[in-house]
Structure formats: structure tokens, C-alpha cells
PyMOL Python script that loads the backbone (N, CA, C, O; Angstrom):
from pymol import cmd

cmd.read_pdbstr("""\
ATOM      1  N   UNK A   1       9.855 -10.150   6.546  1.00  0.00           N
ATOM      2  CA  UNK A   1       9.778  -9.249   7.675  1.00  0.00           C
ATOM      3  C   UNK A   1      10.834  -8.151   7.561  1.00  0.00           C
ATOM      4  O   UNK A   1      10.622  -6.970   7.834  1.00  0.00           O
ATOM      5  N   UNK A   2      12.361  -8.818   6.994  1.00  0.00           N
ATOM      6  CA  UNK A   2      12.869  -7.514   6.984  1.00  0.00           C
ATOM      7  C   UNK A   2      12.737  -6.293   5.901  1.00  0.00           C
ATOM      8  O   UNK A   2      13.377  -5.243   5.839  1.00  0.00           O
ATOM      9  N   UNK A   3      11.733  -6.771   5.107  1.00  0.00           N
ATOM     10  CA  UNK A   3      12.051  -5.837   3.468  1.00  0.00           C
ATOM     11  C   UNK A   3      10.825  -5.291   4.275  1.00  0.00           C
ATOM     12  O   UNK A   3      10.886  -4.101   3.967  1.00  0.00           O
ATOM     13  N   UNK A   4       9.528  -5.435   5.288  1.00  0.00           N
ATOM     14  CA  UNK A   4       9.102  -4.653   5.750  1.00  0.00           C
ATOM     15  C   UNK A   4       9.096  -4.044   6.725  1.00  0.00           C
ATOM     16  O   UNK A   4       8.107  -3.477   7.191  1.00  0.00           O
ATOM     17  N   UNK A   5      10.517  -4.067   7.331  1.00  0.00           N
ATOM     18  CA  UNK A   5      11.144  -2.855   8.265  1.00  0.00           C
ATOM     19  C   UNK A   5      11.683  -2.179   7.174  1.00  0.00           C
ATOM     20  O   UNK A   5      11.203  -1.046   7.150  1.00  0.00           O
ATOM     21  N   UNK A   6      12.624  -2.404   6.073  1.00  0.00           N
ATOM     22  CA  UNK A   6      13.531  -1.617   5.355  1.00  0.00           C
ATOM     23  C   UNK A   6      12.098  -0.841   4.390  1.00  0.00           C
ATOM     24  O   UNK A   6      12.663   0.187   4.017  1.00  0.00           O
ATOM     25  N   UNK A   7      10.793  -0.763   3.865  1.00  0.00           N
ATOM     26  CA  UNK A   7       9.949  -0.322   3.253  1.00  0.00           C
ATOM     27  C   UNK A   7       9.750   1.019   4.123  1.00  0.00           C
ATOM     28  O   UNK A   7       9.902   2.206   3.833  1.00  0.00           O
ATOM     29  N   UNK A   8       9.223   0.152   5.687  1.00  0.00           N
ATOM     30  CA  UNK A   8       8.761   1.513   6.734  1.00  0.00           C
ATOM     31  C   UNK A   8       9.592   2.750   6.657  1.00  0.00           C
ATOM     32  O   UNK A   8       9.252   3.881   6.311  1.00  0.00           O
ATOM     33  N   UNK A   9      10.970   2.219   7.127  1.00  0.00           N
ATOM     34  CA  UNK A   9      11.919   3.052   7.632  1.00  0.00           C
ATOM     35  C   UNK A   9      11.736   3.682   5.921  1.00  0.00           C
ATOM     36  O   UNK A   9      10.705   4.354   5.870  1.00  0.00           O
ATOM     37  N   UNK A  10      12.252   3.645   4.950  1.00  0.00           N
ATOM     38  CA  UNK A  10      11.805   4.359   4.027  1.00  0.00           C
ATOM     39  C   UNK A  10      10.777   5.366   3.909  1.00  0.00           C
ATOM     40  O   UNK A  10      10.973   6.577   3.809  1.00  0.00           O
ATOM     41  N   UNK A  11       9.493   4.673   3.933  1.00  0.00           N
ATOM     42  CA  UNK A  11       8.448   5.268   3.776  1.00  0.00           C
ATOM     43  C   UNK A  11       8.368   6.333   4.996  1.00  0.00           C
ATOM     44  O   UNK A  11       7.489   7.194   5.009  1.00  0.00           O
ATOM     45  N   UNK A  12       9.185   6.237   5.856  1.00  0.00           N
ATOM     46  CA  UNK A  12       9.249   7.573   7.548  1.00  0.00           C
ATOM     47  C   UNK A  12       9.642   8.642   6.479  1.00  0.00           C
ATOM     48  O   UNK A  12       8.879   9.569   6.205  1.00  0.00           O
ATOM     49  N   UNK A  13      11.012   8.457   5.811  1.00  0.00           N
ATOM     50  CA  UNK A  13      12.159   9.273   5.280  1.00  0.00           C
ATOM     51  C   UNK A  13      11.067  10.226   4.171  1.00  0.00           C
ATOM     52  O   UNK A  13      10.802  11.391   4.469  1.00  0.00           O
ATOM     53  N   UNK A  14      10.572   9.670   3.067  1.00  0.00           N
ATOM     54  CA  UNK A  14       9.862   9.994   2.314  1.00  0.00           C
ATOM     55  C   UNK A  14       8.838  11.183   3.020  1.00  0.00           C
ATOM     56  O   UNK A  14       8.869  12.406   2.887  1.00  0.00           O
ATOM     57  N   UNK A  15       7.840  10.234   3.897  1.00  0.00           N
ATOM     58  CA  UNK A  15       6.295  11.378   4.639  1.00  0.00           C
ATOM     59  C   UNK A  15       7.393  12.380   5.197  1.00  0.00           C
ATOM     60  O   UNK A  15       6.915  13.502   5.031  1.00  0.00           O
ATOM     61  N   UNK A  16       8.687  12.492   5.803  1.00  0.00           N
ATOM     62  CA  UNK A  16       9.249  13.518   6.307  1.00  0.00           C
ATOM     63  C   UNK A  16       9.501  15.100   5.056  1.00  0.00           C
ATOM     64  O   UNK A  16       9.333  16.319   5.049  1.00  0.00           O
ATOM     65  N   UNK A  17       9.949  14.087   4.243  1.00  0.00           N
ATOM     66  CA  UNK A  17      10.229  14.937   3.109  1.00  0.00           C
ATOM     67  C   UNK A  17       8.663  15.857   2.448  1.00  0.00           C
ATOM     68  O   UNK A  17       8.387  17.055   2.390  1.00  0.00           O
ATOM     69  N   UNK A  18       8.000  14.746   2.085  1.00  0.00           N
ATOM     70  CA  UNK A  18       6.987  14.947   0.805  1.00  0.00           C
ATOM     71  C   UNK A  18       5.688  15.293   1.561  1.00  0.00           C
ATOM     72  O   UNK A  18       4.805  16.116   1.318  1.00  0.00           O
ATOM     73  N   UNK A  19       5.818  14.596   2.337  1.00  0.00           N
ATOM     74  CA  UNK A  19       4.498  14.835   3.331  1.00  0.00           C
ATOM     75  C   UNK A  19       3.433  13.572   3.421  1.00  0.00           C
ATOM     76  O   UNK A  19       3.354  13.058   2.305  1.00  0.00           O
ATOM     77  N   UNK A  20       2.688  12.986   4.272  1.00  0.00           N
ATOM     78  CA  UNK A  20       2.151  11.723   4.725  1.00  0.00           C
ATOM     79  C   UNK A  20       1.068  11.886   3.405  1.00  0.00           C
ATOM     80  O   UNK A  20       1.106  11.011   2.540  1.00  0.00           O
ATOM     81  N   UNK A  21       0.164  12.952   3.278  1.00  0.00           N
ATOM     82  CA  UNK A  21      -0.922  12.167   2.326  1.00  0.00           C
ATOM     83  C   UNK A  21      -0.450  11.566   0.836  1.00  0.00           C
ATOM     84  O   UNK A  21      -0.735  10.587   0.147  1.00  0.00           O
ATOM     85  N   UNK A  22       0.416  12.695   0.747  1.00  0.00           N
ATOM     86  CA  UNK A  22       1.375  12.330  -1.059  1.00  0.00           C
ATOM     87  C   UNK A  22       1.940  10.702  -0.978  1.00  0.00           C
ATOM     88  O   UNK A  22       1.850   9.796  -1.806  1.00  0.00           O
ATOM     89  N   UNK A  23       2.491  10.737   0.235  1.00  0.00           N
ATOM     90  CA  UNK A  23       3.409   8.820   0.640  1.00  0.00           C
ATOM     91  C   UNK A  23       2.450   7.742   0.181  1.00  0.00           C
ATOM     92  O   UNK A  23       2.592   6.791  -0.588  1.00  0.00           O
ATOM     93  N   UNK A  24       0.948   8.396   1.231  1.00  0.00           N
ATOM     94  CA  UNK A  24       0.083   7.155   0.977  1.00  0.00           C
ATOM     95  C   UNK A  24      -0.750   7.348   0.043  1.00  0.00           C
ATOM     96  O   UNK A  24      -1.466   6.359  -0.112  1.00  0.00           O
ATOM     97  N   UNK A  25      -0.963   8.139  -0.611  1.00  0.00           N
ATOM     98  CA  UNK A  25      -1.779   8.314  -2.328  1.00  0.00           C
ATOM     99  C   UNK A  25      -0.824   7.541  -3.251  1.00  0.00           C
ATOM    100  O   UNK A  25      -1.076   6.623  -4.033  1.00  0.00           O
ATOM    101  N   UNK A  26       0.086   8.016  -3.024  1.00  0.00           N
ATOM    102  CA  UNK A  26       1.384   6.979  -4.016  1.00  0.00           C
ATOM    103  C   UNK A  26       1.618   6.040  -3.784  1.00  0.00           C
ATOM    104  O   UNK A  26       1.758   5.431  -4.845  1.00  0.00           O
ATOM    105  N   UNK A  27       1.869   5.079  -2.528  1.00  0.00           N
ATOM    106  CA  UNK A  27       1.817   3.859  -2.201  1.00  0.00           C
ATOM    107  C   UNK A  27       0.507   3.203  -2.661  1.00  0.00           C
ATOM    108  O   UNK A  27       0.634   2.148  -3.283  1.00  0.00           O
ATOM    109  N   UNK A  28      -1.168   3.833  -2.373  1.00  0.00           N
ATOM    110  CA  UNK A  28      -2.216   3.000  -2.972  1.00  0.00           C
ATOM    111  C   UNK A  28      -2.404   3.035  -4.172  1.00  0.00           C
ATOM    112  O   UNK A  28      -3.002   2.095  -4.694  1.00  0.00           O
ATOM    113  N   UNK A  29      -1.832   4.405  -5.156  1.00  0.00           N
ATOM    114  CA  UNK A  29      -1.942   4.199  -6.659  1.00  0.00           C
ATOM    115  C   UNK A  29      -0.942   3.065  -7.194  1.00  0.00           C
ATOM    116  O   UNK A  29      -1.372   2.201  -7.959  1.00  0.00           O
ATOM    117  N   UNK A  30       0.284   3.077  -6.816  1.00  0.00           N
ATOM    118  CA  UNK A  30       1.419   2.020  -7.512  1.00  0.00           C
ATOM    119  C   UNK A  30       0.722   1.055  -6.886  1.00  0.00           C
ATOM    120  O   UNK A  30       0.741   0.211  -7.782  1.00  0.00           O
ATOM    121  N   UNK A  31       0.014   0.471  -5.847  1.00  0.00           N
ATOM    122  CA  UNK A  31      -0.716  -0.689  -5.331  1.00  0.00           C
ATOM    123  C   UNK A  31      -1.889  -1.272  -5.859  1.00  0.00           C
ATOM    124  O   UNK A  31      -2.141  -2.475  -5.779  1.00  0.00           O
ATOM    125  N   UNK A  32      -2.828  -0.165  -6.562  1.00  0.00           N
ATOM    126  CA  UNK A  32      -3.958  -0.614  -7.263  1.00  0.00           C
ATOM    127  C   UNK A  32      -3.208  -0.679  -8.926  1.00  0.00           C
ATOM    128  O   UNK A  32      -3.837  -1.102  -9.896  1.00  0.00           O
ATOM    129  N   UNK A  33      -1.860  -0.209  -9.000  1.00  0.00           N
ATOM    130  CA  UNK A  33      -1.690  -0.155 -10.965  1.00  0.00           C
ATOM    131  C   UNK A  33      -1.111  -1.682 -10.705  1.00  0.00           C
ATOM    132  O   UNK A  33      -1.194  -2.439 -11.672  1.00  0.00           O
ATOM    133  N   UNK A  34      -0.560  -2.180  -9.549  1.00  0.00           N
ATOM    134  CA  UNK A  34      -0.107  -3.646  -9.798  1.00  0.00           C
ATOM    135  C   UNK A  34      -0.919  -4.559  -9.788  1.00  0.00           C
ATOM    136  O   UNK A  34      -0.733  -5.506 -10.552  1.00  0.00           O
ATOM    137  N   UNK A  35      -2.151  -4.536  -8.846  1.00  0.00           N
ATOM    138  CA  UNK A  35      -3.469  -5.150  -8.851  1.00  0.00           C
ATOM    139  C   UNK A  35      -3.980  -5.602 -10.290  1.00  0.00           C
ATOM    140  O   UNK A  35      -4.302  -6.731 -10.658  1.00  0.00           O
ATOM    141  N   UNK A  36      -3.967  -4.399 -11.006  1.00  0.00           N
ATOM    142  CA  UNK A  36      -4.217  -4.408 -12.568  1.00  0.00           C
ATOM    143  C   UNK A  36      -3.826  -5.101 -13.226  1.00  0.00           C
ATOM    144  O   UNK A  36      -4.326  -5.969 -13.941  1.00  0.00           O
ATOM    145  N   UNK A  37      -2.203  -4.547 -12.912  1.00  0.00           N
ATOM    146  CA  UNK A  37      -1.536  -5.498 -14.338  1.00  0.00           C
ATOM    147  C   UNK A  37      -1.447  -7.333 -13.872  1.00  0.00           C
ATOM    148  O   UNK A  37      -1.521  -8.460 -14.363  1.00  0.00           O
ATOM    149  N   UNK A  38      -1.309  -6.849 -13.013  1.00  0.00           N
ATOM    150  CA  UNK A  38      -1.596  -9.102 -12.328  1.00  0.00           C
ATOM    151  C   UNK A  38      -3.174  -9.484 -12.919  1.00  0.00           C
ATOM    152  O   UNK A  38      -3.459 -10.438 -13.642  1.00  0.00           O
ATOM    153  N   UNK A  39      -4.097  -8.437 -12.381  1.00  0.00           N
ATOM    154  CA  UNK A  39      -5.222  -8.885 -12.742  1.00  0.00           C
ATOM    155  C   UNK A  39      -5.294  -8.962 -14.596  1.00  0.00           C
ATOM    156  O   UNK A  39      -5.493 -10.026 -15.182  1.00  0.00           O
ATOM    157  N   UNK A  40      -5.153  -8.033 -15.098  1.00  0.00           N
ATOM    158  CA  UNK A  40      -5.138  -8.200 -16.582  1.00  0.00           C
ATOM    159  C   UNK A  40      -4.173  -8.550 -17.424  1.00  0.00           C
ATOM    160  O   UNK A  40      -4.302  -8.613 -18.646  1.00  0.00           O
ATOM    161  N   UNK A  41      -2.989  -8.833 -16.675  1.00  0.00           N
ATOM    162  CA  UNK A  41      -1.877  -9.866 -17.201  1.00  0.00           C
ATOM    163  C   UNK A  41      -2.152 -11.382 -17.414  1.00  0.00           C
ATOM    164  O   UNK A  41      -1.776 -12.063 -18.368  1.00  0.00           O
ATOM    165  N   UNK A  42      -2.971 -11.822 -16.203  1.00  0.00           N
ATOM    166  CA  UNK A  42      -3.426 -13.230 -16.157  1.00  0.00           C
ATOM    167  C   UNK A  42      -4.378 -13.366 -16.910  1.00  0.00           C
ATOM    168  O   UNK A  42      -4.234 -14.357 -17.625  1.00  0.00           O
ATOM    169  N   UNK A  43      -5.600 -12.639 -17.140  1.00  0.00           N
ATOM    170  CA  UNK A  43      -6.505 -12.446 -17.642  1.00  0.00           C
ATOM    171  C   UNK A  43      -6.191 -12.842 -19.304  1.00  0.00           C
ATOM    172  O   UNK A  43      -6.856 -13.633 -19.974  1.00  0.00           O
ATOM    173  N   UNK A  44      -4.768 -11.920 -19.850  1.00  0.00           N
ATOM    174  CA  UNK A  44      -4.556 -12.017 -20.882  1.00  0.00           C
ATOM    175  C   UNK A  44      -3.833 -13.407 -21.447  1.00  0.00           C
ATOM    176  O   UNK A  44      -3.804 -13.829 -22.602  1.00  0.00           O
ATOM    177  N   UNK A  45      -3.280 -13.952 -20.275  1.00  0.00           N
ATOM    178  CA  UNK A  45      -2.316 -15.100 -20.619  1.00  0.00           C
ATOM    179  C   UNK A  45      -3.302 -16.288 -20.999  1.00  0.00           C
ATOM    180  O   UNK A  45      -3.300 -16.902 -22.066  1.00  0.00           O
ATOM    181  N   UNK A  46      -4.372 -16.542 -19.619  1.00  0.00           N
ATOM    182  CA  UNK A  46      -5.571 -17.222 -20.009  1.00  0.00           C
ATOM    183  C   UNK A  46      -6.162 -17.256 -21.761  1.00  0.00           C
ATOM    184  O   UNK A  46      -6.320 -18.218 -22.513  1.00  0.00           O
ATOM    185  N   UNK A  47      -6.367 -15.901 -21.961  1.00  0.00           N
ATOM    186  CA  UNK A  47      -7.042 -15.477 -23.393  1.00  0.00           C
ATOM    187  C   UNK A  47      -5.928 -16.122 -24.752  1.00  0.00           C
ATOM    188  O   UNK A  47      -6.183 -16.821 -25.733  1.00  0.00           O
ATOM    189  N   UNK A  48      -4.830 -15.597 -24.320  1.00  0.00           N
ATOM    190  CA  UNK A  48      -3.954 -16.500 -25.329  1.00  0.00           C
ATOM    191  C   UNK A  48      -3.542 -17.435 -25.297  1.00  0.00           C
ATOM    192  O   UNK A  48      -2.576 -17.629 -26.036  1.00  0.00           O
ATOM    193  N   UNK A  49      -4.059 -18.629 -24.374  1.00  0.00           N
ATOM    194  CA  UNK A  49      -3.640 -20.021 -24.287  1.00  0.00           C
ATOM    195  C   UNK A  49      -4.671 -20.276 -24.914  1.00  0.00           C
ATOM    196  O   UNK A  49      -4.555 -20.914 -25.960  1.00  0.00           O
ATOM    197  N   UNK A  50      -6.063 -19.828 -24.433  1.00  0.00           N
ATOM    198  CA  UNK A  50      -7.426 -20.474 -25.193  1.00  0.00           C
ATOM    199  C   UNK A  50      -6.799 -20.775 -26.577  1.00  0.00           C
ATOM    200  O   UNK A  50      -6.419 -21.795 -27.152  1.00  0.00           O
ATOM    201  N   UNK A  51      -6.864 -19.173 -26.929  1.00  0.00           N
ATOM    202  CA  UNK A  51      -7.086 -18.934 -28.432  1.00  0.00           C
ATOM    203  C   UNK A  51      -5.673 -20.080 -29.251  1.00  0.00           C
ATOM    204  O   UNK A  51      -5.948 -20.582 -30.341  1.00  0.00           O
ATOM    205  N   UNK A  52      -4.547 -20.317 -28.737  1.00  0.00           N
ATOM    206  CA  UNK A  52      -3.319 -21.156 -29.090  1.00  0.00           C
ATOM    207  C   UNK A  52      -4.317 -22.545 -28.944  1.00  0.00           C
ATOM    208  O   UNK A  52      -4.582 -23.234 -29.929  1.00  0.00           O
ATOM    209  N   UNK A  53      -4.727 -22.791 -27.842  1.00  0.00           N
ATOM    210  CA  UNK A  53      -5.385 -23.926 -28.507  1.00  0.00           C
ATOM    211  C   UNK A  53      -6.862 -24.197 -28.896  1.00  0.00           C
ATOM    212  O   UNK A  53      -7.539 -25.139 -28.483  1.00  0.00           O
ATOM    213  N   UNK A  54      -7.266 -23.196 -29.779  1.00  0.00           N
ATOM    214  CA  UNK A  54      -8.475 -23.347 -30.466  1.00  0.00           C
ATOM    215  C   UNK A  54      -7.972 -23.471 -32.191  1.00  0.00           C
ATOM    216  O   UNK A  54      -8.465 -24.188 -33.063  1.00  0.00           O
ATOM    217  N   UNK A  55      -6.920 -22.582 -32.287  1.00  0.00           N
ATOM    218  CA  UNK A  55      -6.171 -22.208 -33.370  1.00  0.00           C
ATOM    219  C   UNK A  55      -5.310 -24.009 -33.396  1.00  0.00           C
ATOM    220  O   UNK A  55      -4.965 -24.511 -34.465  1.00  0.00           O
ATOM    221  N   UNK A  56      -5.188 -24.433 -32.590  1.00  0.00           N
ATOM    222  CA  UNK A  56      -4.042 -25.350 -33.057  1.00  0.00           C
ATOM    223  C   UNK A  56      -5.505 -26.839 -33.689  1.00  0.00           C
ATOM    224  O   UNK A  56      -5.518 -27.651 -34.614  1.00  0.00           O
ATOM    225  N   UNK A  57      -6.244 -26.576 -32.838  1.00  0.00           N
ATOM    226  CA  UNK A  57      -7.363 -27.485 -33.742  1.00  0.00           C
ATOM    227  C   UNK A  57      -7.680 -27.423 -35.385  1.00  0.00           C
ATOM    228  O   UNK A  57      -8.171 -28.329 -36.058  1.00  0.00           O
ATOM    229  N   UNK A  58      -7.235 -26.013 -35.868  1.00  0.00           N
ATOM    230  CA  UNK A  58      -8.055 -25.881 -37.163  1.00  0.00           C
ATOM    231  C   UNK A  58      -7.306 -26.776 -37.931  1.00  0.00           C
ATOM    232  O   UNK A  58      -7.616 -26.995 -39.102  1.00  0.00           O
TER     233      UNK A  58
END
""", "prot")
cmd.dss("prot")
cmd.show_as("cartoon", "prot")
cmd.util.cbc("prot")
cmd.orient("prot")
């Protein structure tokens, strides 16, 4: 709860500066590039456990 008062109050400081649509285009792009890398980080870890143990059979 408090890292999302200390985010807001940030994110006020920022839309004051930069302006509200730039804040929240940038907040949902860095939000969908982390989506990604979790999504295709796991994705990849999965892929190289398979393959470690398909490889450890031969």
C-alpha cells in the first residue's frame, strides 16, 4: 500500500511535468514489456528444462 501511495504521488509530479497522456502511454508500455518478458522468460525456462532433460536421457 505504501509503494502505491509513493508510485501515485510520483506519477502526479511526472503528468505535471510531461503531461497525463505521455505518463500513461509509458506506464502501459513498461507494463505490457514486463508482461512479456515474465511471459517469455517462463516460457523459455520451461523450454530449457524440457530440453536438459531430454538431453540428459541420450
Amino acid at each position: 500500500m505504501i509503494i502505491s501511495v509513493i508510485g501515485g504521488r510520483l506519477s502526479g509530479k511526472l503528468a505535471n511535468k510531461l503531461g497525463q497522456k505521455k505518463v500513461i502511454r509509458t506506464g502501459l508500455l513498461l507494463a505490457a514489456i514486463a508482461d512479456i518478458i515474465i511471459i517469455y522468460g517462463l516460457a523459455l525456462l520451461v523450454t530449457l528444462f524440457l530440453s536438459f532433460l531430454l538431453i540428459k536421457d541420450i
